[in-house]
MDTraj code that builds the backbone (N, CA, C; nanometers):
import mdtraj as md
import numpy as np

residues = "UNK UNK UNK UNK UNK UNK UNK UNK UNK UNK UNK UNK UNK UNK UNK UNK UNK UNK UNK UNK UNK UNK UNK UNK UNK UNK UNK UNK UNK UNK UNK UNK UNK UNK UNK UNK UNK UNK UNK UNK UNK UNK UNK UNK UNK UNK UNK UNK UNK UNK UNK UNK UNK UNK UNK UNK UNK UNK UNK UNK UNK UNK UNK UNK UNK UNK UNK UNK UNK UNK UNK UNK UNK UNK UNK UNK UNK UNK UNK UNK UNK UNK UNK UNK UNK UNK UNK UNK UNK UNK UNK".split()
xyz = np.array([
    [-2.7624, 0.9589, -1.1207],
    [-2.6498, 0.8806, -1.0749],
    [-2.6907, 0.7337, -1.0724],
    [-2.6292, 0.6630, -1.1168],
    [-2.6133, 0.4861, -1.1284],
    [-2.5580, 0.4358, -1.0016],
    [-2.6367, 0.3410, -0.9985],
    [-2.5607, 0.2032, -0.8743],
    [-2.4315, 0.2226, -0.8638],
    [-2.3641, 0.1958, -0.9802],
    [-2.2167, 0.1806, -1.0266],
    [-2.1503, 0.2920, -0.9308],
    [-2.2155, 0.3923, -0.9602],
    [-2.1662, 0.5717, -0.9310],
    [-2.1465, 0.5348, -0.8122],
    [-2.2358, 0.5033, -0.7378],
    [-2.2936, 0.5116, -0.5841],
    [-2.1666, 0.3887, -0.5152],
    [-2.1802, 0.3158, -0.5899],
    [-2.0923, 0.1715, -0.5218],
    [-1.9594, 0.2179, -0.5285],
    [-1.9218, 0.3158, -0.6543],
    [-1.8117, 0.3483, -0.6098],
    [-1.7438, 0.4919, -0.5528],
    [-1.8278, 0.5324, -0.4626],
    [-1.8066, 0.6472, -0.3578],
    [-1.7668, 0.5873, -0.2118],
    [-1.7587, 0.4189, -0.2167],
    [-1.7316, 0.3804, -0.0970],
    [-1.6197, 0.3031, -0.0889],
    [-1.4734, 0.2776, -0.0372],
    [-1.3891, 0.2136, 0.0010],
    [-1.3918, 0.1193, -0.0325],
    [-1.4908, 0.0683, 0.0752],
    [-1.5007, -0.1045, 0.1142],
    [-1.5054, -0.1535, -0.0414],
    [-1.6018, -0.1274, -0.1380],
    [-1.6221, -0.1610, -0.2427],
    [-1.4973, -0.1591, -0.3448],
    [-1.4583, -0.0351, -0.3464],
    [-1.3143, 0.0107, -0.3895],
    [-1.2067, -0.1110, -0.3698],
    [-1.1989, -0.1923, -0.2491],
    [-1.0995, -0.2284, -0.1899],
    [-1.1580, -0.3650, -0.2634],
    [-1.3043, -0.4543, -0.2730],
    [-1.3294, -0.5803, -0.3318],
    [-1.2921, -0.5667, -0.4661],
    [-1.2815, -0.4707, -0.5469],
    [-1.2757, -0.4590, -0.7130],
    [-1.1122, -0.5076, -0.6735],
    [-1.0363, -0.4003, -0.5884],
    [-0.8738, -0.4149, -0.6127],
    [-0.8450, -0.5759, -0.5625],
    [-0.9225, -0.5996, -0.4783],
    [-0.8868, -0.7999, -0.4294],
    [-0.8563, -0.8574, -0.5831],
    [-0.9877, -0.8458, -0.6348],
    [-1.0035, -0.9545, -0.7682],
    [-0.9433, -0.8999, -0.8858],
    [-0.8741, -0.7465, -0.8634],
    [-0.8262, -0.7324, -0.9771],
    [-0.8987, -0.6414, -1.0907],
    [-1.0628, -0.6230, -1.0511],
    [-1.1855, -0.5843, -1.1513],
    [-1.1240, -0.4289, -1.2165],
    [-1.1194, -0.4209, -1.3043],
    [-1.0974, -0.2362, -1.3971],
    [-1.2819, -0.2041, -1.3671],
    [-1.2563, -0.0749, -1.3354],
    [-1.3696, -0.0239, -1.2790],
    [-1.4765, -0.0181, -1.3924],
    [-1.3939, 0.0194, -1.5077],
    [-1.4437, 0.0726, -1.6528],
    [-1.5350, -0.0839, -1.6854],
    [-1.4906, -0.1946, -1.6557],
    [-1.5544, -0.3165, -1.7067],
    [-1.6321, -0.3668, -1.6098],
    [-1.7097, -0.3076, -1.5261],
    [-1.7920, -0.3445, -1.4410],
    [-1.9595, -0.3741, -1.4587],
    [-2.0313, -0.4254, -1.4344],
    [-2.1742, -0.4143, -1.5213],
    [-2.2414, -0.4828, -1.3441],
    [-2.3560, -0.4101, -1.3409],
    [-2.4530, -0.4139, -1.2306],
    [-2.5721, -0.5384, -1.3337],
    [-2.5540, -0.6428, -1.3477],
    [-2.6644, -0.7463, -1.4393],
    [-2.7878, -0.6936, -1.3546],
    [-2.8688, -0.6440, -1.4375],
    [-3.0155, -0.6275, -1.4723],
    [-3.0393, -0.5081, -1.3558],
    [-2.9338, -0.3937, -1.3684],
    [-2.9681, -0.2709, -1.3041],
    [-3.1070, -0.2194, -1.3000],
    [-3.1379, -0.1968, -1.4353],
    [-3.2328, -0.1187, -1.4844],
    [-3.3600, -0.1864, -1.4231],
    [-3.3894, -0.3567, -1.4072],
    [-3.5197, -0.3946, -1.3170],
    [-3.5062, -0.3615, -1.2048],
    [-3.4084, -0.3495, -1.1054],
    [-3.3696, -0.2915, -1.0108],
    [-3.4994, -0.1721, -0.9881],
    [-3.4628, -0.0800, -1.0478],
    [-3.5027, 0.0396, -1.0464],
    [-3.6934, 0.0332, -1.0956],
    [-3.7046, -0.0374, -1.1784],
    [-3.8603, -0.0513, -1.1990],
    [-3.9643, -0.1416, -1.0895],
    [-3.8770, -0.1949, -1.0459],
    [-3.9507, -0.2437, -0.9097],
    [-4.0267, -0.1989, -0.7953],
    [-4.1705, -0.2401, -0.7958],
    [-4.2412, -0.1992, -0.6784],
    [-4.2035, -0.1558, -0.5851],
    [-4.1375, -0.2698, -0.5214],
    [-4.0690, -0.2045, -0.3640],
    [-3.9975, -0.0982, -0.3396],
    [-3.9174, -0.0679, -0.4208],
    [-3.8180, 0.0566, -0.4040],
    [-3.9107, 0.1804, -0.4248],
    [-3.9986, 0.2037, -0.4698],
    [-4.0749, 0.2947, -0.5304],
    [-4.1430, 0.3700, -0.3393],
    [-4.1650, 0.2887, -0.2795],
    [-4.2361, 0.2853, -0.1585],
    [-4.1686, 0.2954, -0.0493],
    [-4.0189, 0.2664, -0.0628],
    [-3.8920, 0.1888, 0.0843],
    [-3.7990, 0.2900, 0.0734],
    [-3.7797, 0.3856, 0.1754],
    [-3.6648, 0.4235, 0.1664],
    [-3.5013, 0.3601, 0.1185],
    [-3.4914, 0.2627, 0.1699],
    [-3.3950, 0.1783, 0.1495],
    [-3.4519, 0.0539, 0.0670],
    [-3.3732, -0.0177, -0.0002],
    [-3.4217, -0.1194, -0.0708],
    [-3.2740, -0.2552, -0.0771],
    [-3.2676, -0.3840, -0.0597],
    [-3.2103, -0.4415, -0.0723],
    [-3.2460, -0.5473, -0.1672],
    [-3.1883, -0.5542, -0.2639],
    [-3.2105, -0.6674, -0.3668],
    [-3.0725, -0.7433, -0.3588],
    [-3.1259, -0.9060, -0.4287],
    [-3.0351, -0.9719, -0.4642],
    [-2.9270, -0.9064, -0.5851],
    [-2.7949, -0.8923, -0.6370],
    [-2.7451, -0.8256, -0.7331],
    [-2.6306, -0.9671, -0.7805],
    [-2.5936, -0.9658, -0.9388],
    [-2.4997, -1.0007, -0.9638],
    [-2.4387, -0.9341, -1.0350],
    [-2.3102, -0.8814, -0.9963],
    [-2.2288, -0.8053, -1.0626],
    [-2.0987, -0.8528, -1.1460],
    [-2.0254, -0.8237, -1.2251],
    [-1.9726, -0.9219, -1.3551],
    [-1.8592, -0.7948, -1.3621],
    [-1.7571, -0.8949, -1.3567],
    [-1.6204, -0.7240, -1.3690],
    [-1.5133, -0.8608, -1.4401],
    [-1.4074, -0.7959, -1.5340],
    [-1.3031, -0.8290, -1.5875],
    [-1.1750, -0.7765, -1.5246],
    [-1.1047, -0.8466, -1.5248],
    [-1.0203, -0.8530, -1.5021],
    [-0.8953, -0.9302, -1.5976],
    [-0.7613, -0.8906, -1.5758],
    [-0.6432, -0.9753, -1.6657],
    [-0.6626, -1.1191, -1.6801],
    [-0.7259, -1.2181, -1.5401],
    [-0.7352, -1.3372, -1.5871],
    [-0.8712, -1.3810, -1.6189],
    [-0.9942, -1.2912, -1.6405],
    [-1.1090, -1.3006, -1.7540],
    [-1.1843, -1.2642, -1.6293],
    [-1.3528, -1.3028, -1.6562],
    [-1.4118, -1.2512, -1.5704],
    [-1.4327, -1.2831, -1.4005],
    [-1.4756, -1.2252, -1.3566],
    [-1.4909, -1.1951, -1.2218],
    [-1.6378, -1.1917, -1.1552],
    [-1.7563, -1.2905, -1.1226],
    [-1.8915, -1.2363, -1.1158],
    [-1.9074, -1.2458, -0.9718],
    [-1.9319, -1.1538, -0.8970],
    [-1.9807, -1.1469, -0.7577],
    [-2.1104, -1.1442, -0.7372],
    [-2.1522, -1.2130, -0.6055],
    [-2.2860, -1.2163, -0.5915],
    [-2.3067, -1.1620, -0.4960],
    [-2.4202, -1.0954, -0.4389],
    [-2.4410, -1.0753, -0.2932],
    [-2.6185, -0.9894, -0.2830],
    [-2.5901, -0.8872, -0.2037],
    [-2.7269, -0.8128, -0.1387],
    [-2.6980, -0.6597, -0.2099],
    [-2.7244, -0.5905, -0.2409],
    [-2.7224, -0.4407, -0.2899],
    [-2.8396, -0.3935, -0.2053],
    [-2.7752, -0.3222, -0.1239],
    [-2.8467, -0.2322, 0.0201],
    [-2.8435, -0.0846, -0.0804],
    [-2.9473, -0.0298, -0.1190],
    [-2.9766, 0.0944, -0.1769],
    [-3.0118, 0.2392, -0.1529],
    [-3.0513, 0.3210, -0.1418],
    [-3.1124, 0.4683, -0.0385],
    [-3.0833, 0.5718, -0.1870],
    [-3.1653, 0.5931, -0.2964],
    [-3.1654, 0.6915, -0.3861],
    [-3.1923, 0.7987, -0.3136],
    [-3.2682, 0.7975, -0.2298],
    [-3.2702, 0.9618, -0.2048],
    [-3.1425, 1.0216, -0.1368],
    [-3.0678, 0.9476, -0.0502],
    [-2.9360, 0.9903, 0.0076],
    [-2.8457, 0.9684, -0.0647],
    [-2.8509, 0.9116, -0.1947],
    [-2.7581, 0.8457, -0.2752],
    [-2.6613, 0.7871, -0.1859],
    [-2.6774, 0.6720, -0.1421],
    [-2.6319, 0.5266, -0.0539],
    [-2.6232, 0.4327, -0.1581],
    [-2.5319, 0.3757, -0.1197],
    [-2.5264, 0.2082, -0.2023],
    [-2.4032, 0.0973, -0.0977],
    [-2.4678, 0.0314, -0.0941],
    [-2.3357, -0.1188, -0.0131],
    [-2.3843, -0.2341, -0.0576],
    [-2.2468, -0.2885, -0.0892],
    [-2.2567, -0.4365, -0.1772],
    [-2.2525, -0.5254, -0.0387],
    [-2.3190, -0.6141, -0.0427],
    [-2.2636, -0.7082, 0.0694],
    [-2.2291, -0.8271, 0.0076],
    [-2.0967, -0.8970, -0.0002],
    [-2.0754, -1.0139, -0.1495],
    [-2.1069, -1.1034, -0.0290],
    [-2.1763, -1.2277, -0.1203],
    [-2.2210, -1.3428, -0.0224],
    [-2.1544, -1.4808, -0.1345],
    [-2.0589, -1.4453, -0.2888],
    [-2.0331, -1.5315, -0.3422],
    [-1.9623, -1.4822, -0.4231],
    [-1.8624, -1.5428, -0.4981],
    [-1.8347, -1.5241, -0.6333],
    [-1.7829, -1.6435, -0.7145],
    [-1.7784, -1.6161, -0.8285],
    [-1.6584, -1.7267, -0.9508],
    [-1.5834, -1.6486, -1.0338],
    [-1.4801, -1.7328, -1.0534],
    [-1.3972, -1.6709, -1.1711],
    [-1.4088, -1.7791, -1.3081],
    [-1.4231, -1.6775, -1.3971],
    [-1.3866, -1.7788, -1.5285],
    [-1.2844, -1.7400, -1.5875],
    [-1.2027, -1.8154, -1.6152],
    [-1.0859, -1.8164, -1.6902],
    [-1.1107, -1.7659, -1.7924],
    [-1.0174, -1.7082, -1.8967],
    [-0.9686, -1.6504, -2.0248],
    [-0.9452, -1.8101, -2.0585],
    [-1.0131, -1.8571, -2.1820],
    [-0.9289, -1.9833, -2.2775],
    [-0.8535, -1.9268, -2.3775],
    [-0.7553, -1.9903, -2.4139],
    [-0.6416, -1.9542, -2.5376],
    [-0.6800, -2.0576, -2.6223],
])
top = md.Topology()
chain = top.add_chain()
for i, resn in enumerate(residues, 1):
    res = top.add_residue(resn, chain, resSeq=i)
    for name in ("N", "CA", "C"):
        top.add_atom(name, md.element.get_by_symbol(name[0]), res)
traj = md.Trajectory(xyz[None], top)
């Protein structure tokens, strides 16, 4: 199971995609995969990394920033957004 999976078994998260509009399908966890090769998590039950996450939406993209609070063995995940931007679609 993926971040993605995990982030979206929870509401709260559910409910930030529907704010901005994000299609779930166009969502991308930027640089998941170091996530996961990292020392610390290997050792921490829980693990919190910095995350930027990148979702589309009708008026172009959507990148949120925040904390990704983790727990693979309970399969846990919570975004905590501490930022975002939008970039426009140009015509």
């Amino acid at each position: 199971m993926n971040l993605k999976e995990l982030l979206l078994k929870g509401q709260n998260f559910i409910t930030l995609l529907n704010q901005f509009r994000i299609d779930v399908n166009d969502l991308i966890i930027k640089d998941e995969e170091t996530l996961f090769n990292h020392e610390t998590g290997k050792n921490t039950e829980v693990v919190k990394e910095s995350v930027w996450i990148e979702g589309k939406s009708n008026d172009g993209l959507v990148n949120l920033f925040g904390t990704l609070h983790y727990n693979l063995l309970n399969k846990l995940a919570v975004f905590e957004m501490q930022g975002y931007e939008k970039v426009p679609i140009i015509h």
